[in-house]
C-alpha positions in Angstrom: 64.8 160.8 117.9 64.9 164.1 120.0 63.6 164.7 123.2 60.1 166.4 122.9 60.6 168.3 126.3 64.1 169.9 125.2 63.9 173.7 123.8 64.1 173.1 120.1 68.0 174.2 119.0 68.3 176.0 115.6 71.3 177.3 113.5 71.4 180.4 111.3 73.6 179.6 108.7 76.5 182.2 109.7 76.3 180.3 113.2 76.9 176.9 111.1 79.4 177.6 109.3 81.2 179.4 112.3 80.9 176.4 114.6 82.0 173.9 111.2 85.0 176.2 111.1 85.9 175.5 115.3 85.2 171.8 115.1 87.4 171.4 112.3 90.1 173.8 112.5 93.1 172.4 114.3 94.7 175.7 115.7 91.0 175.5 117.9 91.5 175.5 121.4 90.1 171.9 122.1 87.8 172.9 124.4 86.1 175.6 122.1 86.1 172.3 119.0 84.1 169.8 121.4 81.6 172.5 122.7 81.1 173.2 118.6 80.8 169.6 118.4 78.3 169.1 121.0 76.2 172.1 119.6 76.2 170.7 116.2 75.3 167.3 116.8 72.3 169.1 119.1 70.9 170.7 116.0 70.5 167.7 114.5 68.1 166.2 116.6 68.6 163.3 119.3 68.6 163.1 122.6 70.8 164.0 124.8 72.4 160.6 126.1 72.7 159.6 122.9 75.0 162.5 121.8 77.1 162.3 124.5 77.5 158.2 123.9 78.8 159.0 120.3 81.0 161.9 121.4 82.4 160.1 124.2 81.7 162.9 126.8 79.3 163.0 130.2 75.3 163.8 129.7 76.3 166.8 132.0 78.4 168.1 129.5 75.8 168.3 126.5 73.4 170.1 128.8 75.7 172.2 130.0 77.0 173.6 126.2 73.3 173.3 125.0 72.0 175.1 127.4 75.0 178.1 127.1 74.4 178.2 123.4 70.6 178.9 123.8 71.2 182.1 126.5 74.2 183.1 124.7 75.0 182.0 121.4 78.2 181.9 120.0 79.5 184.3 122.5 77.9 181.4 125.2 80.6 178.7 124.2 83.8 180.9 125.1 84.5 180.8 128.8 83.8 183.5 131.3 86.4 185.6 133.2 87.8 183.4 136.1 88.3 184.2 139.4 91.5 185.9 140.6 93.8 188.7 142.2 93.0 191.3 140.5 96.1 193.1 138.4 98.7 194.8 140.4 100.7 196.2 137.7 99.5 198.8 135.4 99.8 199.6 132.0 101.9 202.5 132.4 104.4 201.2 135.1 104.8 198.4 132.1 105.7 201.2 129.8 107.8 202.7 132.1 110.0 199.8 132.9 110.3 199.2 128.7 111.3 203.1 127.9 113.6 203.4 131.2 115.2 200.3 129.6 115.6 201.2 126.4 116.0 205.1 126.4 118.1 205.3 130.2 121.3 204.1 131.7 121.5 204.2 136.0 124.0 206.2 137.3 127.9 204.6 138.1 126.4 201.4 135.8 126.3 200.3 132.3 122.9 199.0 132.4 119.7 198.2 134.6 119.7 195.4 137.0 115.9 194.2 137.7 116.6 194.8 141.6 117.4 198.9 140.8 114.8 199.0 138.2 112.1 197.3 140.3 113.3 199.7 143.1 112.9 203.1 140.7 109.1 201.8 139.3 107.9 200.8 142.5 107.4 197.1 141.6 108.8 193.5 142.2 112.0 192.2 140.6 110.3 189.2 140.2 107.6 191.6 138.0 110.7 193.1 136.1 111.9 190.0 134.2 108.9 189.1 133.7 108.2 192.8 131.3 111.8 192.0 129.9 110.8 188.6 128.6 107.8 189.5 127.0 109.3 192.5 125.4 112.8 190.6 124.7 114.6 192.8 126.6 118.3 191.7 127.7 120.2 194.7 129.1 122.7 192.8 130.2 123.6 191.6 126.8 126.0 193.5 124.4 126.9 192.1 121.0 129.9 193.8 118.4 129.9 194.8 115.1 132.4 196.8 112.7 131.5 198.6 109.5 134.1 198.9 107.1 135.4 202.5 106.7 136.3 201.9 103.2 134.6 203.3 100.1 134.9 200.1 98.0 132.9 198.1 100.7 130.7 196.5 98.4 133.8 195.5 95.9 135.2 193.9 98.5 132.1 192.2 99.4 132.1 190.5 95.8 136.0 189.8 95.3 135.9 188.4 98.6 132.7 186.0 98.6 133.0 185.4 95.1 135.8 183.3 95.9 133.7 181.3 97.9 130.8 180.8 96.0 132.4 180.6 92.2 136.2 179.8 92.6 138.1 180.4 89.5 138.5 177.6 86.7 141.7 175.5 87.4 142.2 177.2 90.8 142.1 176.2 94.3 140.6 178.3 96.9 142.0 178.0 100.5 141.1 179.7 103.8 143.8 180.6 106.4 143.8 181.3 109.9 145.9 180.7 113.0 145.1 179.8 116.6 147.9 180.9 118.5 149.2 180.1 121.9 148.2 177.0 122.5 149.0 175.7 126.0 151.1 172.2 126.1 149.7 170.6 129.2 151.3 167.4 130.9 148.8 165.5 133.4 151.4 164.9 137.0 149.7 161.9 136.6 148.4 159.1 133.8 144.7 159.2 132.8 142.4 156.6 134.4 140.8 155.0 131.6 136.8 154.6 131.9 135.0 152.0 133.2 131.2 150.5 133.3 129.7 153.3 135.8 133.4 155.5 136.5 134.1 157.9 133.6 138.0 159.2 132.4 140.2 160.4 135.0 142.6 163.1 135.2 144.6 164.7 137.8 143.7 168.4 138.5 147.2 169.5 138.3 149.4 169.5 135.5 152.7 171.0 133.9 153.3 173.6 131.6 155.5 173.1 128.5 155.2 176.1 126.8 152.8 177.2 124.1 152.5 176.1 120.5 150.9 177.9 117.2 148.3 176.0 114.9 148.2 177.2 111.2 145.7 175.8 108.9 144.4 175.8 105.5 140.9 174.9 104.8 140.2 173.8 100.5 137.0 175.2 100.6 136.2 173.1 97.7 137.0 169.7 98.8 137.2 170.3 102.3 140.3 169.0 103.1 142.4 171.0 105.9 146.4 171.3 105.8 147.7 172.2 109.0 151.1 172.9 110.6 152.5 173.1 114.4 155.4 175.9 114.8 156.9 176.8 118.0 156.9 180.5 117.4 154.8 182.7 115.3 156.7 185.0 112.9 156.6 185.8 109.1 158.9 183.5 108.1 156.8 180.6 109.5 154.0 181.7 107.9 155.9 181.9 104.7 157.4 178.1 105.5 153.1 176.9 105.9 152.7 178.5 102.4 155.3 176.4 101.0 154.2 173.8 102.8 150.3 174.7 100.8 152.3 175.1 97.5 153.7 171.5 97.8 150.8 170.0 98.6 148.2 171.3 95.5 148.2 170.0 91.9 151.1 172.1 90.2 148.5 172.5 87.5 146.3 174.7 89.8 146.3 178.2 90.5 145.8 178.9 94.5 143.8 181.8 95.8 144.9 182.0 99.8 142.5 184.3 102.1 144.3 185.3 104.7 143.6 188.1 107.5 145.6 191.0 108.1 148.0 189.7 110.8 151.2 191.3 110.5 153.4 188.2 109.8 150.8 188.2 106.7 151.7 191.3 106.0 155.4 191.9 106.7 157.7 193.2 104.4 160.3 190.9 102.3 163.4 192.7 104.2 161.9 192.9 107.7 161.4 189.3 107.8 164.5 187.9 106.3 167.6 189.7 106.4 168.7 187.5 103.2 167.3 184.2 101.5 164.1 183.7 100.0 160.8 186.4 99.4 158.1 186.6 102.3 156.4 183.9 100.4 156.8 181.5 98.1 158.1 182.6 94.8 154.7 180.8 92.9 152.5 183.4 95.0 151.6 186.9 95.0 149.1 189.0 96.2 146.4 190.0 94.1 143.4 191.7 96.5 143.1 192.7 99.6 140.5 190.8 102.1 137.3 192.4 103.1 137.6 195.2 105.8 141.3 194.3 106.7 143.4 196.9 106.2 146.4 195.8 104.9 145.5 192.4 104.4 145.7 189.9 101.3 144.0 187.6 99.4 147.2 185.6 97.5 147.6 183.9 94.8 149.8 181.7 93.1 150.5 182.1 89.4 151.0 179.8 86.3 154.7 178.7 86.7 155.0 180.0 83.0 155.6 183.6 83.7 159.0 184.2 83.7 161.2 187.4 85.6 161.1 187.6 89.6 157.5 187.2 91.5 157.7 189.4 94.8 154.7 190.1 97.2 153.1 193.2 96.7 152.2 194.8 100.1 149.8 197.8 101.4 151.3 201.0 100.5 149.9 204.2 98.9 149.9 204.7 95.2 152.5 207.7 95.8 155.1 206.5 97.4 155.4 202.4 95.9 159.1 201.4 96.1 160.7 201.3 92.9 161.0 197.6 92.2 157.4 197.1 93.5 156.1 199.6 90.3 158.3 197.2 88.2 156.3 194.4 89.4 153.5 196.0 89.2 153.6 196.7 85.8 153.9 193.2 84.2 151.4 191.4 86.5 147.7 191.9 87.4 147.1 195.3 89.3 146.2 194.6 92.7 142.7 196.3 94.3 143.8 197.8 97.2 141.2 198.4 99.6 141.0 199.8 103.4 144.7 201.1 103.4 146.4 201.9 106.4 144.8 205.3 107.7 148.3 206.2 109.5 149.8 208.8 107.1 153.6 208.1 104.6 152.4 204.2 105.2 154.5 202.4 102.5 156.5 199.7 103.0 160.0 200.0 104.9 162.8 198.1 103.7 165.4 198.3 106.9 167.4 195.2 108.5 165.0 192.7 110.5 164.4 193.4 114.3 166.1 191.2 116.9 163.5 188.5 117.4 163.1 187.2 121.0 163.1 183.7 121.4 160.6 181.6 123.5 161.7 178.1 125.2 159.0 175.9 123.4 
């Protein structure tokens, strides 16, 4: 029963539904759902110890939020403006940090530092970093990007990822890449093992036995990774790893290798080997060239049914192709040859190999 001395508390039915919509809501400020509650449960009649017994909150409290609905309404149950500094920084110093940010660079510097910048507005650097985090500013940041100069972007785009996404029937797809010169560290001393409480142990010092090249070969069907160690990193090592890819598929299998444009990718057949085998294996041949890498190939390995000689077909212009390449040419697949060599006369040069120089492993 409600308390006869109490103001009578009545809703409109806008008022209602507002305050249903705050007690029940959950992205409501908490605060802002129990004063709803509290008013809600006043408009219903009862007194006022009794409402605070079944909301769980002090007698002061429903008097209070009664008492600020009745003088203010709905705008009564938000809370005032508190006490405080008042705001240092103005609207158009923010702006001015944000556009001097964006729009200018300091002089003898590649970007602002909060210190000069806070020294140019007139403000703290502390004040600063806090306009560049709310605005998501990071001059200090730089990130890289390359767009693709050639006019069959978007061809490459599908050869390239369609590869990925829908292989071939009977083929496997594998992705190849290098991590060369990797350092072959000796501890002076042997590793501590770990114990309860001490973790592993290594001295600080060590020895240097040379570097070493990774190749691997990721089936990006199966997952499963083929890799190689080689002391040196020239074409005819890379040619060795694709044999060593060739051996290890299902003969039955056509293999699509994406490769970059490195140039012991890349080489010719006589610059790498002054007599012996092709640049690659004989089952392989390049069919496209890889997405924005000039000169670079996507190979391939054919059925082992065609007959006549299988030699690599490399970046050239259509002008001035070697002889024996346009014999080639003509009784396999035309390759797409994408984001050529700008340099002019590029075609392949069939000379004697280069002295290589030898590295101690």
């Amino acid at each position: 029963m409600g308390d006869n001395r109490l103001k009578p508390l009545v809703l409109t039915e806008g008022e209602r539904r507002t305050l249903e919509n705050w007690a029940r809501r959950r992205s409501t400020a908490q605060g802002l759902a129990m004063r709803a509650r509290v008013v809600l449960a006043c408009a219903e009649g009862g007194s006022i110890l009794a409402i605070a017994a079944r909301l769980g909150v002090a007698r002061n409290t429903v008097s209070k939020w009664r008492a600020r609905f009745l003088a203010g309404r709905l705008d009564g149950l938000h809370d005032e403006p508190r006490p405080g500094v008042p705001r240092t920084i103005t609207d158009a110093q923010v702006e001015e940090v944000v556009v001097r940010t964006l729009e200018e660079v300091p002089e003898g510097a590649t970007h602002w530092s909060k210190r000069e910048l806070a020294k140019r507005v007139g403000i703290s650097p502390s004040s600063v970093h806090r306009i560049w985090r709310a605005f998501g500013l990071q001059p200090w940041r730089t990130e890289t990007f390359k767009i693709s100069p050639g006019p069959l972007l978007i061809d490459k785009i599908r050869d390239v990822v369609g590869l990925y996404l829908a292989p071939p029937q009977n083929a496997a797809v594998f992705c190849v890449d290098e991590k060369p010169h990797i350092q072959a560290l000796q501890r002076t001393a042997p590793v501590l093992p770990m114990l309860p409480g001490v973790p592993e142990r290594r001295s600080f010092d060590y020895e240097r036995h040379g570097t070493i090249d990774l190749l691997a070969a990721l089936n990006t069907a199966t997952g499963k990774v083929i890799g190689k160690l080689s002391a040196q990193h020239r074409a005819v090592d890379f040619r060795d790893f694709l044999d060593q890819i060739d051996h290890q598929t299902d003969p039955g299998l056509d293999i699509h290798v994406i490769c970059d444009n490195l140039s012991a990718h890349k080489a010719p057949v006589g610059a790498q080997v002054a007599a012996g085998p092709p640049a690659r294996p004989a089952a392989l041949h390049a069919g496209l060239f890889v997405l924005d890498q000039p000169g670079g190939a996507v190979v391939r390995r054919v059925a082992a049914t065609l007959s006549g000689p299988r030699d690599v077909l490399l970046p050239r212009r259509a002008q001035q192709r070697a002889g024996r390449l346009d014999q080639v040419l003509e009784r396999k697949r035309p390759a797409l040859q994408m984001d050529q060599d700008p340099r002019p006369n590029h075609c392949p040069v069939r000379s004697a190999p280069r002295p290589e120089n030898r590295r101690s492993p």
